[in-house]
MOPAC internal coordinates of N, CA, C and O (Angstrom, degrees):
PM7 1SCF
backbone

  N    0.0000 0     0.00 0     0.00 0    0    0    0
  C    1.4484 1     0.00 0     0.00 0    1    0    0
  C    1.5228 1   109.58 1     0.00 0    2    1    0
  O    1.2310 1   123.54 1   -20.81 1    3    2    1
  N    1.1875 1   110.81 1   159.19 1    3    2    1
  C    1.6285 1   131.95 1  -168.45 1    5    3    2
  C    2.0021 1    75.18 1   -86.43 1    6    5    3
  O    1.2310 1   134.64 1   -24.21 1    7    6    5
  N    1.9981 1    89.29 1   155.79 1    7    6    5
  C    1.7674 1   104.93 1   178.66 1    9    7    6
  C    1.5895 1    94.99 1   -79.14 1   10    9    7
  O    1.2310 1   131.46 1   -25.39 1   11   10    9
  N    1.4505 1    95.48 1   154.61 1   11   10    9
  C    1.5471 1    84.78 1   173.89 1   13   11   10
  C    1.3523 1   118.15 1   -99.69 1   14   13   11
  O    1.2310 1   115.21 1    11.16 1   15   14   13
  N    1.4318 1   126.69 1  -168.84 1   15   14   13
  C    1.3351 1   131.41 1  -162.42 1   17   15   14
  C    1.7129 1   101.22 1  -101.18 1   18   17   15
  O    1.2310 1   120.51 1   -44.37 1   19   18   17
  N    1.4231 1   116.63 1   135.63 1   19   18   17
  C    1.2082 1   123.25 1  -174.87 1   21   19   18
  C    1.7132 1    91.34 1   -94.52 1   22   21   19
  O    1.2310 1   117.32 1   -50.80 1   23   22   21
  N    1.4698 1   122.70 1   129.20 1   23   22   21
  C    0.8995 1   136.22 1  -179.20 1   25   23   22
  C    1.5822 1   125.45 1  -115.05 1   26   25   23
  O    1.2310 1   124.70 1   172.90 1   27   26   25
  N    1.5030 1   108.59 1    -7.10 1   27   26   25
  C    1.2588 1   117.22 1  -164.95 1   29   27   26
  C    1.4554 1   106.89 1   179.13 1   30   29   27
  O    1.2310 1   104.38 1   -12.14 1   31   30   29
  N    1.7194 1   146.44 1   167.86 1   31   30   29
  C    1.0086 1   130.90 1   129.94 1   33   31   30
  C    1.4293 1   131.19 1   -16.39 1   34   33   31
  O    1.2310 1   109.02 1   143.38 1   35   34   33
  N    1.1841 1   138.16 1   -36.62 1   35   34   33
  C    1.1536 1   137.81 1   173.10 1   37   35   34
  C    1.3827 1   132.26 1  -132.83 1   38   37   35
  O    1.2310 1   125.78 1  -148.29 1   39   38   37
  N    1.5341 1   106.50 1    31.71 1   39   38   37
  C    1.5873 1   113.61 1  -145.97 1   41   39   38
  C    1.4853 1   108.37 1  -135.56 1   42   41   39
  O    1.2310 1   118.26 1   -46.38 1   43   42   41
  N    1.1851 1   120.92 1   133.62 1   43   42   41
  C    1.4662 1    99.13 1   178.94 1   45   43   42
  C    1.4330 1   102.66 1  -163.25 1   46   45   43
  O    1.2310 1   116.52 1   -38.07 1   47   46   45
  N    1.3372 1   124.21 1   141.93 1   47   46   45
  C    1.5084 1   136.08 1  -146.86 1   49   47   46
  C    2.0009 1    90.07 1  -134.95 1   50   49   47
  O    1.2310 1   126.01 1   -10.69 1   51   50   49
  N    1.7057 1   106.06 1   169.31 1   51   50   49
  C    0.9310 1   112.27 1  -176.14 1   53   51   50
  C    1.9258 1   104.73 1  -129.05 1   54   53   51
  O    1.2310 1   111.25 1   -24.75 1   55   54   53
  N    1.2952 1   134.08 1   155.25 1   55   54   53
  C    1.2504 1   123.88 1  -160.95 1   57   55   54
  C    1.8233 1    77.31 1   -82.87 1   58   57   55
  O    1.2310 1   123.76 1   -26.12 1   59   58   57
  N    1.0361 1   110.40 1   153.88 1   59   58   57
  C    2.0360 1   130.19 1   165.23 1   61   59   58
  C    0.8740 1    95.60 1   -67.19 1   62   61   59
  O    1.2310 1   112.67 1   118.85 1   63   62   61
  N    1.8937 1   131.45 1   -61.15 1   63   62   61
  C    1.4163 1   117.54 1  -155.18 1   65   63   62
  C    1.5171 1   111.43 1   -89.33 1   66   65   63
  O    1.2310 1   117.29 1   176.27 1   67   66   65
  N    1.1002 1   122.76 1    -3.73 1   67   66   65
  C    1.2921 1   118.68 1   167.62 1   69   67   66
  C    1.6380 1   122.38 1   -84.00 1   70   69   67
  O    1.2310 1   128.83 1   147.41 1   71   70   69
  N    1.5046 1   100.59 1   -32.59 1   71   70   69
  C    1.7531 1    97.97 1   155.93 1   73   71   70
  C    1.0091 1   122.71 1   -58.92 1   74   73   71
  O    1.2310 1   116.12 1   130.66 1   75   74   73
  N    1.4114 1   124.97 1   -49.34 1   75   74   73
  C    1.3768 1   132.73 1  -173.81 1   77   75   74
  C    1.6362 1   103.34 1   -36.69 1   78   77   75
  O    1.2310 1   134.43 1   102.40 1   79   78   77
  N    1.8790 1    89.69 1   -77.60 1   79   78   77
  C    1.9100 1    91.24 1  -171.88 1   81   79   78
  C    1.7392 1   113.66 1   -50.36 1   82   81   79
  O    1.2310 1   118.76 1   155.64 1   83   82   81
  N    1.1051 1   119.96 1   -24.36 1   83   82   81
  C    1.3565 1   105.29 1   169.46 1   85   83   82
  C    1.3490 1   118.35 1   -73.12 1   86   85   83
  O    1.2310 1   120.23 1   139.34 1   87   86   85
  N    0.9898 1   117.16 1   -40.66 1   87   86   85
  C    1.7737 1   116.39 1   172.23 1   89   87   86
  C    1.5753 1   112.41 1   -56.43 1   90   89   87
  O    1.2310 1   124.88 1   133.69 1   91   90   89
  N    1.5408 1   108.23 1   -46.31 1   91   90   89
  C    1.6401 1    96.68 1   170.78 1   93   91   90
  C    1.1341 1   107.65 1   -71.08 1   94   93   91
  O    1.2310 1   114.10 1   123.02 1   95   94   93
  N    0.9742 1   128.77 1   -56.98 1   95   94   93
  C    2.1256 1   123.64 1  -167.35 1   97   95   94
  C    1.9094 1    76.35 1   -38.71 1   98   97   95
  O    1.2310 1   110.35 1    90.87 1   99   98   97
  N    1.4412 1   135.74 1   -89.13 1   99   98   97
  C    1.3686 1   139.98 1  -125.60 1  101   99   98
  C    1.6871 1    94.57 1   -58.91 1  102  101   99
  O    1.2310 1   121.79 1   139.68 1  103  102  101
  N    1.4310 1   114.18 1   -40.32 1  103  102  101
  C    1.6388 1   122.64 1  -169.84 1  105  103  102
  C    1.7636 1    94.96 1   -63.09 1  106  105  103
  O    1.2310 1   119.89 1   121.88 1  107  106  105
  N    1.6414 1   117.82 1   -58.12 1  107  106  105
  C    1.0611 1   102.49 1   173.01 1  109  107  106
  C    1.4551 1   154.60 1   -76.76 1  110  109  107
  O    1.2310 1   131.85 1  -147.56 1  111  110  109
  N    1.5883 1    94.72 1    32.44 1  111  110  109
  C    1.6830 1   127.68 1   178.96 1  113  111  110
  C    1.8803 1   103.49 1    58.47 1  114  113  111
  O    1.2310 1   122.69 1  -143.73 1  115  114  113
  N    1.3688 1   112.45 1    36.27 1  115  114  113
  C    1.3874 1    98.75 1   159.27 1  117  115  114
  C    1.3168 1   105.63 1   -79.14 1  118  117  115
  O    1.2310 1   123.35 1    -7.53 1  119  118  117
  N    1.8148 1   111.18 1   172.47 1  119  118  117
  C    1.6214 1   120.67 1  -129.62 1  121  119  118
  C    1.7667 1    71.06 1  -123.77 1  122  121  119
  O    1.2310 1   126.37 1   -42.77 1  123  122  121
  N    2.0019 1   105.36 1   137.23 1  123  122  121
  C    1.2942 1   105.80 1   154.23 1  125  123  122
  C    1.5575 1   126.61 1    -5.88 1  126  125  123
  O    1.2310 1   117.18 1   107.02 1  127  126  125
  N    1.2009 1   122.97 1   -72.98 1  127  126  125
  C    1.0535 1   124.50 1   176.28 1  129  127  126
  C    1.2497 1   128.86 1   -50.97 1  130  129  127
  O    1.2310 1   113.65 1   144.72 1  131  130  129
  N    1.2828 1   129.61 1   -35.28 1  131  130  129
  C    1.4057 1   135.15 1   151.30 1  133  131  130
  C    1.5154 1   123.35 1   -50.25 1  134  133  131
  O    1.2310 1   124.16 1   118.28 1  135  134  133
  N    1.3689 1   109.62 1   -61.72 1  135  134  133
  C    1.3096 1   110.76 1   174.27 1  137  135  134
  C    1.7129 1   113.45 1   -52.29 1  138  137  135
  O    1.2310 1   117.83 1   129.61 1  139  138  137
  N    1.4003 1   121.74 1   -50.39 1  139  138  137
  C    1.6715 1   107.85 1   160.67 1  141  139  138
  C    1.5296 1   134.77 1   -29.32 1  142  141  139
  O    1.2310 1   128.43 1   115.89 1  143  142  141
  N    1.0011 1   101.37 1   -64.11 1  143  142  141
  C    1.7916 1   135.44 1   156.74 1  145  143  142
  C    1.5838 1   116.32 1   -26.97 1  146  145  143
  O    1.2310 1   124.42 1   138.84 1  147  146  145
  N    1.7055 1   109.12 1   -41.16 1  147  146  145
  C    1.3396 1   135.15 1   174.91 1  149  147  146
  C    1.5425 1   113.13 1   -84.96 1  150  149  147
  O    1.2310 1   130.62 1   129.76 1  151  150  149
  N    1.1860 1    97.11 1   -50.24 1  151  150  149
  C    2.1300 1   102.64 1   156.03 1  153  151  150
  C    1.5106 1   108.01 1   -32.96 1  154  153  151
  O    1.2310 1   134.20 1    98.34 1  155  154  153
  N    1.4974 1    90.14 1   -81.66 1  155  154  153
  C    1.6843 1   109.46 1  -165.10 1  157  155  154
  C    1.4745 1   103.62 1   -26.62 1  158  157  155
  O    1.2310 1   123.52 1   124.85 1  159  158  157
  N    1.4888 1   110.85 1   -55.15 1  159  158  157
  C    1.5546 1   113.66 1  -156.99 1  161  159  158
  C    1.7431 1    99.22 1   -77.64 1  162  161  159
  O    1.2310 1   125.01 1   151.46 1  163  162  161
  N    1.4240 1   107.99 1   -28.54 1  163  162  161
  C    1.5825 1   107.14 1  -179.23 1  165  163  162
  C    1.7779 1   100.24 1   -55.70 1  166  165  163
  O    1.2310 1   120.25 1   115.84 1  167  166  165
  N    1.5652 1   117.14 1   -64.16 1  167  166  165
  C    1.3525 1   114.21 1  -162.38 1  169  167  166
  C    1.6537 1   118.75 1   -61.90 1  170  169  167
  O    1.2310 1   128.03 1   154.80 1  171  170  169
  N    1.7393 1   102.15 1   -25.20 1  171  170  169
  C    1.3736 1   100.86 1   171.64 1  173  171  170
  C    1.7157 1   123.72 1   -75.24 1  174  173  171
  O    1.2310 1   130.06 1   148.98 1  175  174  173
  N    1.3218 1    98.21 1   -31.02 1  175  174  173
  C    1.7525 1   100.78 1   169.62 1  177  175  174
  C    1.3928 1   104.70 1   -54.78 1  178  177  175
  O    1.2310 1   123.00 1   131.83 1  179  178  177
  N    1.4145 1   111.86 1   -48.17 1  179  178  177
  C    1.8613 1   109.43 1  -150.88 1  181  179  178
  C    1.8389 1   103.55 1   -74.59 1  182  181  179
  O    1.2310 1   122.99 1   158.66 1  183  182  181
  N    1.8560 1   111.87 1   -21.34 1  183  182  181
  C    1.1654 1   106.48 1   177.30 1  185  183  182
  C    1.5067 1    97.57 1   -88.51 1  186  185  183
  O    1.2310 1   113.02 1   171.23 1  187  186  185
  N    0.8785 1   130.80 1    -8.77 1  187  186  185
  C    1.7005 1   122.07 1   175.50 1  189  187  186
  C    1.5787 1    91.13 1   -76.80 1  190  189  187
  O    1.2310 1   121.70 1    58.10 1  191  190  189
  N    0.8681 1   114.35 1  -121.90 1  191  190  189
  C    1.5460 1   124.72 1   173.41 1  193  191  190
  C    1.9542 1   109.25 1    24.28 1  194  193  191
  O    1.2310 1   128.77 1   106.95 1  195  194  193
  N    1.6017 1   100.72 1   -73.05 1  195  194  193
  C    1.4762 1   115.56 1   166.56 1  197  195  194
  C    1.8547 1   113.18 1   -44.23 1  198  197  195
  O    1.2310 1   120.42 1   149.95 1  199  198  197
  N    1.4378 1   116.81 1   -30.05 1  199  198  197
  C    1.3501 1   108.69 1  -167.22 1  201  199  198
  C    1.5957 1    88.26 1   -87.76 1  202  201  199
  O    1.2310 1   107.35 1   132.51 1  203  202  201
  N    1.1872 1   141.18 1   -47.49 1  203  202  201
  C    1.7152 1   155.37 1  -140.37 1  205  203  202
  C    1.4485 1    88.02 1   -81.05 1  206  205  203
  O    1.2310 1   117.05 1   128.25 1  207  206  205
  N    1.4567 1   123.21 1   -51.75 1  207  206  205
  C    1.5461 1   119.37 1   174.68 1  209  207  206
  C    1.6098 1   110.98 1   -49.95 1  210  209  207
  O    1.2310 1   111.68 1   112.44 1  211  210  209
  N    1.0050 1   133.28 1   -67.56 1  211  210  209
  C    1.2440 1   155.25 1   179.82 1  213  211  210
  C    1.9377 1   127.19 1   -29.54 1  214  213  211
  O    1.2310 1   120.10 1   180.00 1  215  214  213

């Protein structure tokens, strides 16, 4: 799973669209290793994205 989002002192949420694509990659029988692979690129988008806001 993608890290989740700190929302508060005690709070913490998960991005939707990053579950999603993991649920399809897993529905569409990609292999452990793929789905990692699918992380990687999830956490690097969300810190791209996060730096461009900034």
């Amino acid at each position: 799973m993608t890290p989740p989002v700190r929302l508060g002192e005690q709070s913490v949420a998960w991005v939707e669209s990053e579950i999603l694509a993991i649920n399809a990659a897993r529905i569409s029988g990609q292999s452990d290793e793929q789905i990692k692979q699918l992380v990687k690129k999830l956490v690097s988008d969300r810190k791209e994205l996060c730096g461009a806001a900034a």
